[in-house]
N, C-alpha and C positions, 0 to 999 in steps of 0.2 A: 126803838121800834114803836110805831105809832097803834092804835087800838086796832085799825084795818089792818094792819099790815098781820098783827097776830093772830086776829081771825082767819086770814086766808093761811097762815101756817099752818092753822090746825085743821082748815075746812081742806088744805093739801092731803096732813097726813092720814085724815080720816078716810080720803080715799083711795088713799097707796096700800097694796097687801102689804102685809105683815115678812116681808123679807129679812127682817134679822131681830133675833132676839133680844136685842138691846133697844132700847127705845128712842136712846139718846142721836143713836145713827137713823133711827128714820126721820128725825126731828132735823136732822142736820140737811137729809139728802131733799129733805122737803126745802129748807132756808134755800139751799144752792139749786133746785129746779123753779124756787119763785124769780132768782136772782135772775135766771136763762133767760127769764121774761122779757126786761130788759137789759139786755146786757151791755157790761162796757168793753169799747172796743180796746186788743194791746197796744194802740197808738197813745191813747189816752192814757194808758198806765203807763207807760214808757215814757210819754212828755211828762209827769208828775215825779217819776221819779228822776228825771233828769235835773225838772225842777228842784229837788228836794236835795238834788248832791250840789246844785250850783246856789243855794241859801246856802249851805253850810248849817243847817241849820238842826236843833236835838231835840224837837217837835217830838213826839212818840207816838201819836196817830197822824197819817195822812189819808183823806178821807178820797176816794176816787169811786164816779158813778152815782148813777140816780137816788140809790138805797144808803148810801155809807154815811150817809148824816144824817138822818134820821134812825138809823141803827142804835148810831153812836149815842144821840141823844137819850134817847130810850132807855139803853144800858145806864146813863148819867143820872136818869132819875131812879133806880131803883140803889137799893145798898147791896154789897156785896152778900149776903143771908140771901135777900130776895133773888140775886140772879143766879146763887148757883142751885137754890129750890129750885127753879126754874125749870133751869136744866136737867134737875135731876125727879122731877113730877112725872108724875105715871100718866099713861093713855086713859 
């Protein structure tokens, strides 16, 4: 996830109430309403996975929509310690 992309996650969850005592779930429902933003349509995930059974192939990420590669990248530069602080960092 790119420097923007984490700013508007937090400048999300900053402005969501406080619906559930865990933090980790509002950090999430924030990830999947920036996602709504752009969304990808189930044709496109459908043709991908179609794709993905007709390679034969044992890839372990298949990246599909505007956000999943630069997600992914994101996640690639940090080490395992760094993401799951991450995740687990207070408001």
């Amino acid at each position: 996830m790119d420097v923007d992309s984490d700013r508007s996650v937090k400048d999300t969850i900053a402005q969501e109430p406080q619906a559930s005592a865990y933090p980790h779930a509002r950090r999430m429902a924030s990830l999947f309403s920036i996602a709504l933003q752009t969304p990808t349509t189930p044709s496109v995930v459908a043709e991908k996975i179609v794709d993905i059974i007709q390679s034969g192939t044992w890839k372990f990420r298949h990246t599909v929509g505007p956000d999943a590669e630069g997600y992914i990248q994101g996640r690639l530069k940090m080490s395992d310690e760094e993401w799951i602080a991450r995740g687990a960092s207070a408001e």
